[in-house]
C-alpha positions in Angstrom: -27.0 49.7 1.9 -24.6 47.1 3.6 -24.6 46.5 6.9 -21.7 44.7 8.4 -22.3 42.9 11.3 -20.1 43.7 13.9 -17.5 40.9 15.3 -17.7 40.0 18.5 -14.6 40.2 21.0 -13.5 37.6 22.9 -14.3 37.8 26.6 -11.3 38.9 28.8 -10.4 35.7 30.7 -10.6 37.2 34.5 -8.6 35.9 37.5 -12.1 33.4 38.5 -12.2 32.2 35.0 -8.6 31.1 34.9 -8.8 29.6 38.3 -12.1 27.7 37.6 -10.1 26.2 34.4 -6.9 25.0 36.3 -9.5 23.2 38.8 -10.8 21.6 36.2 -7.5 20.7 34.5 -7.1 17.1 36.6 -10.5 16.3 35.6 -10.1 16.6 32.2 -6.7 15.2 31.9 -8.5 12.3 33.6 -11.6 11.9 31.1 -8.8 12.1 27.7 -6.5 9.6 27.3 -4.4 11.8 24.8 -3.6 14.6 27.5 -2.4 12.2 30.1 1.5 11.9 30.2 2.6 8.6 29.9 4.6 6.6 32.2 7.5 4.6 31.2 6.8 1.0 31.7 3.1 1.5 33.1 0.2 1.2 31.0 -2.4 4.7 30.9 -5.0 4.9 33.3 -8.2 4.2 32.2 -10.7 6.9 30.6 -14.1 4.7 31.1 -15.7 4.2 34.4 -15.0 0.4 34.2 -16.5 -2.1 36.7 -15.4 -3.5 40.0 -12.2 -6.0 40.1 -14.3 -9.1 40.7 -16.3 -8.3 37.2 -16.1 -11.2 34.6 -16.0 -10.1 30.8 -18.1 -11.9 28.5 -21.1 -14.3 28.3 -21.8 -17.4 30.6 -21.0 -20.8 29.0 -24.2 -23.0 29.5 -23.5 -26.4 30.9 -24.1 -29.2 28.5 -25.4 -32.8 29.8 -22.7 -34.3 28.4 -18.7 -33.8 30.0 -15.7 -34.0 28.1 -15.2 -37.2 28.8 -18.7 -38.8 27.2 -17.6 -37.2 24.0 -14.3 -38.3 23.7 -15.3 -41.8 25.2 -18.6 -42.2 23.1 -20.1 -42.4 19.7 -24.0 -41.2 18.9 -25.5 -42.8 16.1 -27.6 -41.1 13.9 -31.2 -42.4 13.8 -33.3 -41.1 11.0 -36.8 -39.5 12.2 -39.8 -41.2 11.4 -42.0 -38.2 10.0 -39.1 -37.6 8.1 -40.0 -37.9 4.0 -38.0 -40.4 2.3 -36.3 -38.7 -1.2 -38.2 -38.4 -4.7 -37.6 -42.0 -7.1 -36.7 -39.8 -10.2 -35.8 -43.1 -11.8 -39.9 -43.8 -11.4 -40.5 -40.6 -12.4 -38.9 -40.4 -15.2 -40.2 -44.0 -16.3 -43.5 -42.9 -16.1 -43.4 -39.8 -18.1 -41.9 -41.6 -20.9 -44.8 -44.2 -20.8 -47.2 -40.9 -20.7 -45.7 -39.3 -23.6 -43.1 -37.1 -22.5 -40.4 -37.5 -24.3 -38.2 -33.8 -24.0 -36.8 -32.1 -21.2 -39.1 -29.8 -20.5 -42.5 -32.3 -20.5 -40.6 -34.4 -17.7 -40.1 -31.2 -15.5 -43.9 -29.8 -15.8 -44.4 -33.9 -15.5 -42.5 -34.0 -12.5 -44.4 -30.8 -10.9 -47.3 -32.6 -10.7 -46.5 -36.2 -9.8 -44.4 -36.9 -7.2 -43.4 -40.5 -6.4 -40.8 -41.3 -3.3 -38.6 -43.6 -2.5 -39.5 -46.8 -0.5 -38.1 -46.4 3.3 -35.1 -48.1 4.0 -33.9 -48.4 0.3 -30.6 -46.6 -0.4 -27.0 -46.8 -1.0 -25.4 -49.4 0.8 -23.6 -48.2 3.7 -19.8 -48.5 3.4 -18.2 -50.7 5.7 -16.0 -49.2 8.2 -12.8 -50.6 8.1 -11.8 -49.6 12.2 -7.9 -50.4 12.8 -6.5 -52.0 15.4 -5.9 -51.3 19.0 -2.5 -50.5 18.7 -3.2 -48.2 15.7 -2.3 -44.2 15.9 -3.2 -41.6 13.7 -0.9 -38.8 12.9 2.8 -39.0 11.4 5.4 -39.8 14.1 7.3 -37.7 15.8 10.8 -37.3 15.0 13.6 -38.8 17.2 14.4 -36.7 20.6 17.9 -35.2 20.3 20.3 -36.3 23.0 20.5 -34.5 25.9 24.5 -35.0 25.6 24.8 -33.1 22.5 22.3 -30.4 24.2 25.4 -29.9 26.9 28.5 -30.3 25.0 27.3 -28.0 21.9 28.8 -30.1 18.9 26.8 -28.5 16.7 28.4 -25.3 16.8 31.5 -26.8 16.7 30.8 -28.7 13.5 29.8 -25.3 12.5 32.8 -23.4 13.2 35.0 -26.7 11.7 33.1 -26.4 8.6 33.2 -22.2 8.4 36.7 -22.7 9.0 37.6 -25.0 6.2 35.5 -23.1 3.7 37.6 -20.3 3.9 40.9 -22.1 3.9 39.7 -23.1 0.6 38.8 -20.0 -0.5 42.0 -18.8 0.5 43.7 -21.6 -1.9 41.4 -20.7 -4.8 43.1 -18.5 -7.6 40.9 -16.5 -9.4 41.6 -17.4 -13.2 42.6 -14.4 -15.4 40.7 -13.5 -18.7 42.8 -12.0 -21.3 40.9 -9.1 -23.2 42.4 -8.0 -26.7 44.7 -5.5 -25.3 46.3 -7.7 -23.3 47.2 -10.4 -25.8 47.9 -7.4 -28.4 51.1 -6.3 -25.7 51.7 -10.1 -25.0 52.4 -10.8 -28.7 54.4 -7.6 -29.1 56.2 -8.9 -26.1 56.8 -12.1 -27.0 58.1 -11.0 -30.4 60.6 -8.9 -28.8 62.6 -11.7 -26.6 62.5 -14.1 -29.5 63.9 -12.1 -32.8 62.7 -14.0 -35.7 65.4 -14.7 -38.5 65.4 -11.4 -41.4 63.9 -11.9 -43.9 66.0 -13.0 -47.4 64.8 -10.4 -50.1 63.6 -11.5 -53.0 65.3 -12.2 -56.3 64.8 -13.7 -59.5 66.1 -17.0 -60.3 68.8 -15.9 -63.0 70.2 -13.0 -60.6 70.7 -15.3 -57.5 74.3 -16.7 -58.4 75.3 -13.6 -59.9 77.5 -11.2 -57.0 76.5 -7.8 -56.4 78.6 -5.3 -58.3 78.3 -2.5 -55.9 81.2 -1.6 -53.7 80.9 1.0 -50.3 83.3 3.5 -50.8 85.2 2.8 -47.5 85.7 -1.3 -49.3 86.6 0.7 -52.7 89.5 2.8 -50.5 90.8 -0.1 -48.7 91.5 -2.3 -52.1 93.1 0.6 -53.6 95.4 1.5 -51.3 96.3 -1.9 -50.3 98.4 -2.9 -53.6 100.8 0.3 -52.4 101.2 -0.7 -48.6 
């Protein structure tokens, strides 16, 4: 057999119960940032209980010996320390595995692993000299001339750019726009041109011994006329 667990009703909310919740409405409004209605040009009130006015955010910068101006002002040297180990001499290394017998890669580094020769103290690369410039010297790329204050007042750079906006379009203005025929259009323009100038017709042909030879055939209104014309 089933048994099905009966679901609880909800509680009846009572007249305390609803007045306890509206008391506590401010409070929560107060602890959520999202329920509180914001105010136009005023930040939210904070959620977190924050610390008095006079708190300073952040961790306390420790005062060094040395100001701003000592380290603008001055230069430390470096001075190497004297229980300091100078470097390995793989040139001597190297020189004296060869003269032991180790002639590949592999019998210099297991050589190497268990000699160990160093460098004599204060042999090295020769320092570079420094080549410091002169007094008058400035790093840096120069600034660019200051525009005059005159041209700041009078605005001639919107003028220039009016002038020049102006005479752009009065060109554009001028400028025709060429026209590009396509075959339709120079198909009518022939047909046109043909029609305003006629050419001559055409003389039909004929063979040489026929050219001088008259034509035989008469209209009838021609064949009329000369007959009745010996009678008149």
């Amino acid at each position: 057999k089933h048994v099905t667990a009966k679901k609880q009703q909800p509680r009846p909310r009572t007249s305390c119960t609803r007045s306890l919740m509206q008391s506590d409405r401010p409070k929560r409004i107060a602890r959520n940032h999202l329920l509180q209605a914001p105010t136009l040009g005023k930040s939210r009130q904070p959620v977190a209980n924050l610390p008095p006015d006079d708190f300073v955010y952040g961790v306390k910068s420790k005062k060094g010996e040395a100001s701003a101006a000592d380290v603008l002002s001055g230069w430390v040297v470096h001075h190497a320390q004297a229980s300091a180990k100078p470097g390995r001499d793989f040139k001597a290394l190297n020189k004296l595995g060869v003269m032991d017998g180790r002639t590949t890669c592999k019998d210099l580094s297991d050589y190497r692993k268990t000699h160990d020769v160093r460098m004599p103290r204060g042999v090295g690369k020769a320092p570079l000299a420094a080549n410091s410039p002169t007094e008058d010297f400035r790093f840096g790329r120069k600034n660019r001339a200051s525009t005059p204050v005159g041209d700041l007042l009078t605005n001639p750079y919107m003028s220039a750019n009016e002038e020049g906006e102006r005479n752009y379009h009065r060109i554009e203005q001028r400028r025709t726009i060429p026209v590009t025929h396509t075959k339709a259009s120079l198909g009518h323009q022939a047909v046109a041109t043909a029609a305003r100038n006629p050419s001559p017709p055409k003389e039909t042909f004929k063979m040489k011994k026929f050219q001088n030879v008259p034509s035989r055939y008469q209209p009838p209104e021609m064949a009329n006329g000369q007959q009745s014309s010996p009678t008149s």
